[in-house]
Structure formats: C-alpha cells, structure tokens
mmCIF file as Biopython writes it, N, C-alpha, C and O atoms, coordinates in Angstrom:
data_model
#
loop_
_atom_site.group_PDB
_atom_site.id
_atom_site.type_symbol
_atom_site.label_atom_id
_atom_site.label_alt_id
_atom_site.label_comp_id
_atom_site.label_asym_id
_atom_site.label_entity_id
_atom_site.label_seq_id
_atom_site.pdbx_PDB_ins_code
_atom_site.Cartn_x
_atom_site.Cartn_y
_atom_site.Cartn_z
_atom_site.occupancy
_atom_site.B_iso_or_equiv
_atom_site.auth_seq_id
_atom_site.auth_asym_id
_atom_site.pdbx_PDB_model_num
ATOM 1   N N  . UNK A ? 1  ? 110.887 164.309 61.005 1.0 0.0 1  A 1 
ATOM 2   C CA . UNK A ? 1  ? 112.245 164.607 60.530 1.0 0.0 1  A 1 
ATOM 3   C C  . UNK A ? 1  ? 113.122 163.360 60.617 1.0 0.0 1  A 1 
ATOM 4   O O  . UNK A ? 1  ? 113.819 163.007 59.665 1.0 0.0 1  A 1 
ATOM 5   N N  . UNK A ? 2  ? 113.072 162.652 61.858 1.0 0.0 2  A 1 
ATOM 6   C CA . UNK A ? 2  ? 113.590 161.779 61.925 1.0 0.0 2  A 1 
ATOM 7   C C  . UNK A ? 2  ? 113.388 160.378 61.152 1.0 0.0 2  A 1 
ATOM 8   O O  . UNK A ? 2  ? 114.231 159.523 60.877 1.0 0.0 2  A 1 
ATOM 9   N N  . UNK A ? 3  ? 112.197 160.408 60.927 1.0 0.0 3  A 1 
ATOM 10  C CA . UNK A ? 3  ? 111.660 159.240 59.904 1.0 0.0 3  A 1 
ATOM 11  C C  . UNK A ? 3  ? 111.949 159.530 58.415 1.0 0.0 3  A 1 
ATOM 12  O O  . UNK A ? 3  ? 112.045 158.660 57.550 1.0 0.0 3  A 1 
ATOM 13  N N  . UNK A ? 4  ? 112.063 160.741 58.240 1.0 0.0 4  A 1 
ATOM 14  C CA . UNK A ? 4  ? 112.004 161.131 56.431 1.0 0.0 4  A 1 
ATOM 15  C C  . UNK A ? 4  ? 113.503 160.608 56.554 1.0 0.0 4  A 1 
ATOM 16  O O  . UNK A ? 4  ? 113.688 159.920 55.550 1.0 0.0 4  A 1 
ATOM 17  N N  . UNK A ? 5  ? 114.874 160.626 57.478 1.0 0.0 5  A 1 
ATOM 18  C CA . UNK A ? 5  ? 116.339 160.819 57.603 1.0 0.0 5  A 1 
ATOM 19  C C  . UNK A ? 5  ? 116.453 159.443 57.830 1.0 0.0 5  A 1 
ATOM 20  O O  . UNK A ? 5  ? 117.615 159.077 58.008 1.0 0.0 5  A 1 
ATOM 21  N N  . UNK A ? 6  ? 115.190 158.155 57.899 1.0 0.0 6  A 1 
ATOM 22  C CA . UNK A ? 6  ? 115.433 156.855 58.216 1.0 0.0 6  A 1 
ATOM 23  C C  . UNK A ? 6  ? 115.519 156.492 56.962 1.0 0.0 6  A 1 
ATOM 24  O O  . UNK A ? 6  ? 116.535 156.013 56.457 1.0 0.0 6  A 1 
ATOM 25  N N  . UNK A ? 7  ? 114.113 156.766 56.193 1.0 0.0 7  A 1 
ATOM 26  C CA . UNK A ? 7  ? 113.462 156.964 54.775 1.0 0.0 7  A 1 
ATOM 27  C C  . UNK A ? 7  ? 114.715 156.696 53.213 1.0 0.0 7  A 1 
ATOM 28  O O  . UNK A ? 7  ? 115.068 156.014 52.251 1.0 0.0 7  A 1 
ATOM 29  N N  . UNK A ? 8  ? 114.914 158.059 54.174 1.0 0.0 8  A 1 
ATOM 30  C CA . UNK A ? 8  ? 116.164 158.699 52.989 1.0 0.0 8  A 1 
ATOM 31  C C  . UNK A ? 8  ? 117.589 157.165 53.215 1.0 0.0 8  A 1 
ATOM 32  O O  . UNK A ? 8  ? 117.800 156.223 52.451 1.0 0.0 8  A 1 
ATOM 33  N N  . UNK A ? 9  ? 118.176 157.462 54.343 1.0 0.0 9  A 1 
ATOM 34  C CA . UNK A ? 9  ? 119.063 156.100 54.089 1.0 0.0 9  A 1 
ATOM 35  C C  . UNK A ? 9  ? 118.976 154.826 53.797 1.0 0.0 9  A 1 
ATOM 36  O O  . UNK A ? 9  ? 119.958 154.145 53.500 1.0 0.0 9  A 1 
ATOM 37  N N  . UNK A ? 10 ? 117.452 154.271 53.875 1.0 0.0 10 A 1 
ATOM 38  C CA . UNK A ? 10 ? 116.907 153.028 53.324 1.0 0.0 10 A 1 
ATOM 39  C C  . UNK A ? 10 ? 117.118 153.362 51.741 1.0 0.0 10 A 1 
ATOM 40  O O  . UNK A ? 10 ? 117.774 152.538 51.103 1.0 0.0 10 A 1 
ATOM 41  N N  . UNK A ? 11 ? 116.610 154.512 51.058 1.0 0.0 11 A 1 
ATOM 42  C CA . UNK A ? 11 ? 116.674 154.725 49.840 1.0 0.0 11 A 1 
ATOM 43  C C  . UNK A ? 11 ? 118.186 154.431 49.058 1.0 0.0 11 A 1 
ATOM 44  O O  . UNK A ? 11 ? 118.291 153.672 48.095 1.0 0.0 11 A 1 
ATOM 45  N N  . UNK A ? 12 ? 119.542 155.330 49.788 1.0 0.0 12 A 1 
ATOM 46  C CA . UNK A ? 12 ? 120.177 155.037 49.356 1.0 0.0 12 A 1 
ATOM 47  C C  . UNK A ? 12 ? 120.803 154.111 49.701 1.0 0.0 12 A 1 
ATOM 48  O O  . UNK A ? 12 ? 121.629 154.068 48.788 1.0 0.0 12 A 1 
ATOM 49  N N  . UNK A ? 13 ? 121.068 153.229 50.416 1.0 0.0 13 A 1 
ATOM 50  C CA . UNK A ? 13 ? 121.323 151.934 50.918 1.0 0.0 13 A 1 
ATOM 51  C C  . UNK A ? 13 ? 120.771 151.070 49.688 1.0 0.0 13 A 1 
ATOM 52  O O  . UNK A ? 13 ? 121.616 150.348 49.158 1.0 0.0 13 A 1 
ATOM 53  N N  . UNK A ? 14 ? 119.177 151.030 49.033 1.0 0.0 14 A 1 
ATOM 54  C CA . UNK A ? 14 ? 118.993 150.240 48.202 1.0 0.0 14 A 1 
ATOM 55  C C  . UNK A ? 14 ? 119.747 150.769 46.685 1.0 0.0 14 A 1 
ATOM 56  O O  . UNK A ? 14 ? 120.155 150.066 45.761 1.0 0.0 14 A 1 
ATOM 57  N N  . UNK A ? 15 ? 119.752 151.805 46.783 1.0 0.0 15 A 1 
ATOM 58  C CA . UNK A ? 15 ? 120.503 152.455 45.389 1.0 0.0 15 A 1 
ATOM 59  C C  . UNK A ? 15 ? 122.265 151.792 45.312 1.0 0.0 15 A 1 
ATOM 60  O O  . UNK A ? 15 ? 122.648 151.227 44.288 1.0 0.0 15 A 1 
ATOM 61  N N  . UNK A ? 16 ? 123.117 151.955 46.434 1.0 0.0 16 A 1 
ATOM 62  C CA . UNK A ? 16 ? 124.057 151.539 46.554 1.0 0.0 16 A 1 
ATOM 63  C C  . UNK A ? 16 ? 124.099 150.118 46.244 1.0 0.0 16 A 1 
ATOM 64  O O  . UNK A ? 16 ? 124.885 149.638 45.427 1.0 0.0 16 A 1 
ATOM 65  N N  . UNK A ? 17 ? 123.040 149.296 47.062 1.0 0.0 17 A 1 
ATOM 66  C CA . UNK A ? 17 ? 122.914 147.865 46.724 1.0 0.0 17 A 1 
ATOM 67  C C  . UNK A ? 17 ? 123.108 147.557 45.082 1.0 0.0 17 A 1 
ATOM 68  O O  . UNK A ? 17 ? 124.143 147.199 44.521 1.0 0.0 17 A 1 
ATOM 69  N N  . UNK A ? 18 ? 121.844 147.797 44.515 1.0 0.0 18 A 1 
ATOM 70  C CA . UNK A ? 18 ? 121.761 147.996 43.551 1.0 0.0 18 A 1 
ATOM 71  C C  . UNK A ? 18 ? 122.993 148.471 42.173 1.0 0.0 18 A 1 
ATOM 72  O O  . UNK A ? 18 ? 123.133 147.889 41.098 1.0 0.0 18 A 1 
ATOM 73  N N  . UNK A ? 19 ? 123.768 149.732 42.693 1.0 0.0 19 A 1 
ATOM 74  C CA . UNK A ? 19 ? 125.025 149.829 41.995 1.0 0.0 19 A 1 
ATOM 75  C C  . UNK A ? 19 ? 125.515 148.354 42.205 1.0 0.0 19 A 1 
ATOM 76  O O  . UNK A ? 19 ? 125.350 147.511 41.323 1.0 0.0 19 A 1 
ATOM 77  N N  . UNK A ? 20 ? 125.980 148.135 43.117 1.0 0.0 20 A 1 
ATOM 78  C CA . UNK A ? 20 ? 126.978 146.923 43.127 1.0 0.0 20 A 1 
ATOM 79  C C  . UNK A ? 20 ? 126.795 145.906 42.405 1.0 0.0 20 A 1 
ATOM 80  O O  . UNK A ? 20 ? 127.533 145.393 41.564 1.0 0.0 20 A 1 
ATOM 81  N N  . UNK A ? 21 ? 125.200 145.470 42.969 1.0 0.0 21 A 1 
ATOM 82  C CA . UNK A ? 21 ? 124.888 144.213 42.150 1.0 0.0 21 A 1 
ATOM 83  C C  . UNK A ? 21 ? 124.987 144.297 40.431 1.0 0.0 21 A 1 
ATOM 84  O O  . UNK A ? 21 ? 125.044 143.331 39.670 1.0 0.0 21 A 1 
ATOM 85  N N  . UNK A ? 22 ? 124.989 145.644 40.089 1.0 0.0 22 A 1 
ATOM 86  C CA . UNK A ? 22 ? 124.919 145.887 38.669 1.0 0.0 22 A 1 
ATOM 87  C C  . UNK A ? 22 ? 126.599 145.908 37.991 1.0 0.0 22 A 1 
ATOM 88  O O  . UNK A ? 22 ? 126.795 145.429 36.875 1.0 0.0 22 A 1 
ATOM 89  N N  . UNK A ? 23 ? 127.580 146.430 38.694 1.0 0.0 23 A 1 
ATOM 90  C CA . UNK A ? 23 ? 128.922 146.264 38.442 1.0 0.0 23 A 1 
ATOM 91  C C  . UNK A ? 23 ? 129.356 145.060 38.368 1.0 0.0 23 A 1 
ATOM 92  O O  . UNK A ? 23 ? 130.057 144.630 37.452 1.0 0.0 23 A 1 
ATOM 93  N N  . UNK A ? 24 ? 128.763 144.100 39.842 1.0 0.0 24 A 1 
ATOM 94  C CA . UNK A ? 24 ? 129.099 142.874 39.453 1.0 0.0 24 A 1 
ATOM 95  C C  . UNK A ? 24 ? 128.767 142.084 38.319 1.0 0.0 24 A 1 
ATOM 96  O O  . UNK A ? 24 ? 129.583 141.335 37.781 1.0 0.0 24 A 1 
ATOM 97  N N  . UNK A ? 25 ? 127.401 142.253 37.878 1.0 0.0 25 A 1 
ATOM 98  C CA . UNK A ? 25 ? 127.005 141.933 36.574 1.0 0.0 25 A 1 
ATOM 99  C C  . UNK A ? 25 ? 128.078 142.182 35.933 1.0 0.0 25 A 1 
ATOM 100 O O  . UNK A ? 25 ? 128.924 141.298 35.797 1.0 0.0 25 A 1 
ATOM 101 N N  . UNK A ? 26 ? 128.252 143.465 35.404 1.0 0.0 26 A 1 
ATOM 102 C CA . UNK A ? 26 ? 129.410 144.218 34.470 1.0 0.0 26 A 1 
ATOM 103 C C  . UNK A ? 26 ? 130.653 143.366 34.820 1.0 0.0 26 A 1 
ATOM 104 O O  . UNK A ? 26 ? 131.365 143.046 33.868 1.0 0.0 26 A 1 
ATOM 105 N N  . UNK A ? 27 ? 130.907 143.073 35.704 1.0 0.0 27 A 1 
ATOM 106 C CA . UNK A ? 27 ? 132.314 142.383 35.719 1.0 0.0 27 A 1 
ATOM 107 C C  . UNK A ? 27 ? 131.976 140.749 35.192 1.0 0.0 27 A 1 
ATOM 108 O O  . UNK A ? 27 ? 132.664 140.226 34.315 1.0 0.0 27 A 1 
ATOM 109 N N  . UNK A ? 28 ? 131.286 140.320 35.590 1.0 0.0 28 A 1 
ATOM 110 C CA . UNK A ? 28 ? 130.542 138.884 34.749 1.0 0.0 28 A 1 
ATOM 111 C C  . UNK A ? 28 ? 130.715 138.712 32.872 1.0 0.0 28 A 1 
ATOM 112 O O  . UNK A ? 28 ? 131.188 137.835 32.149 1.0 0.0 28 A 1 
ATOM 113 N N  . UNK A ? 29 ? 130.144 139.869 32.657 1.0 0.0 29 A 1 
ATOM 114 C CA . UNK A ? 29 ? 130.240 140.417 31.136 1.0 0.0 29 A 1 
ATOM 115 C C  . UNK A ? 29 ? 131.337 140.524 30.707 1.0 0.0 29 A 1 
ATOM 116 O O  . UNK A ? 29 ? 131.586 140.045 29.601 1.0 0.0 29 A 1 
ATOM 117 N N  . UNK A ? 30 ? 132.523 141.316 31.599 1.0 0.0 30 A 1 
ATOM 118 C CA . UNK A ? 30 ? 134.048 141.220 31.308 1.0 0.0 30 A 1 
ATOM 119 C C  . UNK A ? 30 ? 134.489 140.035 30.986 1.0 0.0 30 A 1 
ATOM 120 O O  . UNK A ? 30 ? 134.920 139.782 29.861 1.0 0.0 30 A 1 
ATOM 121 N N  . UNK A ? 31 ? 134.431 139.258 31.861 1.0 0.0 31 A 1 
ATOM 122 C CA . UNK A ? 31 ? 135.202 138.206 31.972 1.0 0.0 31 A 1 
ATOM 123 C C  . UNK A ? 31 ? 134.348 137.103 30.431 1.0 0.0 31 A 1 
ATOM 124 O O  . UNK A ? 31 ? 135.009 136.258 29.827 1.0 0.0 31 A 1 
ATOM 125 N N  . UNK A ? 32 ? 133.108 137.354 30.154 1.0 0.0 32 A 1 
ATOM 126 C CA . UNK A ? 32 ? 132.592 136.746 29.238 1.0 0.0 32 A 1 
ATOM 127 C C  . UNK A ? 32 ? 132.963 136.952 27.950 1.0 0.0 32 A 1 
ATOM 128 O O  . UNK A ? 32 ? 133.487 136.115 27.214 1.0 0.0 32 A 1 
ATOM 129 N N  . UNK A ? 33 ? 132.688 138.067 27.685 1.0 0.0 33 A 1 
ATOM 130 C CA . UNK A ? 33 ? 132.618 138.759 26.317 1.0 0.0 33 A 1 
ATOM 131 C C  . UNK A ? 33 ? 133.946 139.824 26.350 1.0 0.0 33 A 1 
ATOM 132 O O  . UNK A ? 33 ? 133.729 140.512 27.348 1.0 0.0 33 A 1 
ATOM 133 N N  . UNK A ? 34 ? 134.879 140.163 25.896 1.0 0.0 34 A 1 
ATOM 134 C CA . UNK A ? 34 ? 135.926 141.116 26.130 1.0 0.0 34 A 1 
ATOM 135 C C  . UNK A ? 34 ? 135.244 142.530 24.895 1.0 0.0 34 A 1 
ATOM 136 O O  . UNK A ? 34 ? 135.663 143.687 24.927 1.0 0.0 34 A 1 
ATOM 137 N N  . UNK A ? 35 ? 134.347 142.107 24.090 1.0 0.0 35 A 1 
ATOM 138 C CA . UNK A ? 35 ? 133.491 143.488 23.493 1.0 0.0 35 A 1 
ATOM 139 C C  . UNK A ? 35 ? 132.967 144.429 24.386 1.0 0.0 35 A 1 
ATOM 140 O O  . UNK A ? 35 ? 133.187 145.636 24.488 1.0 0.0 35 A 1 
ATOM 141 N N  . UNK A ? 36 ? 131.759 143.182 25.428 1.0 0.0 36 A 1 
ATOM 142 C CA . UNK A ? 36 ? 131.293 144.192 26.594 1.0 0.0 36 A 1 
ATOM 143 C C  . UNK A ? 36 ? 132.139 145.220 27.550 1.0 0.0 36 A 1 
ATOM 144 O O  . UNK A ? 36 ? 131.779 146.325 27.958 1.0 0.0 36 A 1 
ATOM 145 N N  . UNK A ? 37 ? 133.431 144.493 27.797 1.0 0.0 37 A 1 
ATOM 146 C CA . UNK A ? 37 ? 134.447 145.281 28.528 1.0 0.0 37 A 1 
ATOM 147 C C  . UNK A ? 37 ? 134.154 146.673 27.666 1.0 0.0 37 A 1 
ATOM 148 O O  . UNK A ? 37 ? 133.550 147.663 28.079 1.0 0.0 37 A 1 
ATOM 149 N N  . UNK A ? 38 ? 134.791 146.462 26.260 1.0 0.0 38 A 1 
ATOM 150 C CA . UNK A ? 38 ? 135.114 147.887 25.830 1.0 0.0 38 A 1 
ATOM 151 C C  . UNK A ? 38 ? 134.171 148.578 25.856 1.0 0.0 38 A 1 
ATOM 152 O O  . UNK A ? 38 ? 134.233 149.800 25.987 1.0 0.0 38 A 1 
ATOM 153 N N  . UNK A ? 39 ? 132.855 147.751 25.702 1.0 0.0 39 A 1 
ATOM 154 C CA . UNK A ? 39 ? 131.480 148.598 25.069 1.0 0.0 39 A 1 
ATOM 155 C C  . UNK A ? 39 ? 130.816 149.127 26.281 1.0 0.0 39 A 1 
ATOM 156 O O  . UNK A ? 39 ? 129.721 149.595 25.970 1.0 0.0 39 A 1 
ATOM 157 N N  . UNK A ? 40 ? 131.172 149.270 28.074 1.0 0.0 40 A 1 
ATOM 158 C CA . UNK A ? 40 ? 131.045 149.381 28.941 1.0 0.0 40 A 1 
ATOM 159 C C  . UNK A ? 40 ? 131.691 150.027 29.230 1.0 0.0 40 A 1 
ATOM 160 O O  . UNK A ? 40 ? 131.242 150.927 29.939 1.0 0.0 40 A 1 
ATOM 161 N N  . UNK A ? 41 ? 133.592 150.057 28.819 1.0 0.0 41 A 1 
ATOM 162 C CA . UNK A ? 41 ? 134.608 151.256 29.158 1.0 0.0 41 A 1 
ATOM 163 C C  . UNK A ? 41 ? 133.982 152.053 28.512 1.0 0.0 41 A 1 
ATOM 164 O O  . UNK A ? 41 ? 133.381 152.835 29.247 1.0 0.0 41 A 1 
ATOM 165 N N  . UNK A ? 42 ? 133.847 152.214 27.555 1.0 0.0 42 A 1 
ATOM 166 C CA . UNK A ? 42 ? 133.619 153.526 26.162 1.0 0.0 42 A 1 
ATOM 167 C C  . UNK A ? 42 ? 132.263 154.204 27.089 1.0 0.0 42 A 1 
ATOM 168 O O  . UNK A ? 42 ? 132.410 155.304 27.621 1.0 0.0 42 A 1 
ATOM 169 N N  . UNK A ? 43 ? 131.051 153.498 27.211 1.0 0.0 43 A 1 
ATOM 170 C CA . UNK A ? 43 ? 130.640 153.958 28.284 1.0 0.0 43 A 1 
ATOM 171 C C  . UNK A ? 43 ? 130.503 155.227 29.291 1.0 0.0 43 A 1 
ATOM 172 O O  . UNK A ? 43 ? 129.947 156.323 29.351 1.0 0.0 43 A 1 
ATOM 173 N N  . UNK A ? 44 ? 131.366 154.380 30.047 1.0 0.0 44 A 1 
ATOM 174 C CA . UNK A ? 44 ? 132.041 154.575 31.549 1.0 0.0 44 A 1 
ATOM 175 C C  . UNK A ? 44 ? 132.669 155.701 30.899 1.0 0.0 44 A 1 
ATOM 176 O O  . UNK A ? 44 ? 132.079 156.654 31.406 1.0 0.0 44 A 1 
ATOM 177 N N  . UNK A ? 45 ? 133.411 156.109 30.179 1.0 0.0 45 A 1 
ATOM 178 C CA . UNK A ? 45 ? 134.546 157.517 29.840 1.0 0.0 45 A 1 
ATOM 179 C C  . UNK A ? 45 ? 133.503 158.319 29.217 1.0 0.0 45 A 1 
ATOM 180 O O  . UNK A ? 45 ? 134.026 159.393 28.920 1.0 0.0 45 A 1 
ATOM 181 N N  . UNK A ? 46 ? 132.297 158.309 28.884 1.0 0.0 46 A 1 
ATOM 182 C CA . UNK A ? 46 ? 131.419 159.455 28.350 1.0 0.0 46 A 1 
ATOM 183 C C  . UNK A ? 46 ? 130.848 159.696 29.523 1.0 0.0 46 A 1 
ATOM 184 O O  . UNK A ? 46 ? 130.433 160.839 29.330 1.0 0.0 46 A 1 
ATOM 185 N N  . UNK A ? 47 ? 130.530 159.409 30.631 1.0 0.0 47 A 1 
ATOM 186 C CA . UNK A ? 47 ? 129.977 159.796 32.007 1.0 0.0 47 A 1 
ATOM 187 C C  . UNK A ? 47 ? 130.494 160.472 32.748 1.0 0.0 47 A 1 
ATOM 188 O O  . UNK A ? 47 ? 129.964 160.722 33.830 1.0 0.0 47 A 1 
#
C-alpha cells in the first residue's frame, strides 16, 4: 500500500514536471510567434 502511494506520487510529480516544462515551451512560442499565442489561446478555451 505504501509503495503503490510512493509509486503514485513519483507518477504525478513527473506529470506535473512535465506540464510545466511544456507551458514553458508555450510561453517561448508566445514570445516568438504571436500566431502561436492565439493558436494555443483558442486552444486553451476549447478545454
């Protein structure tokens, strides 16, 4: 029990990682391209 509850927070710990590193991307893209912004908002508001 205790190992599946170690398991499980390694999992989302890498999922969280992962979000971030991917937003930061997305914010990289902002600042690059101002299409990606929108084409990422437009996105983001169907989710």
């Amino acid at each position: 029990m205790i190992v599946q509850l170690i398991f499980l927070s390694l999992i989302v710990n890498k999922i969280e990682l992962n979000i971030s590193l991917i937003s930061r991307e997305l914010d990289l893209n902002h600042i690059l391209l101002p299409e990606t912004k929108l084409y990422y908002t437009s996105l983001r508001d169907n989710f």
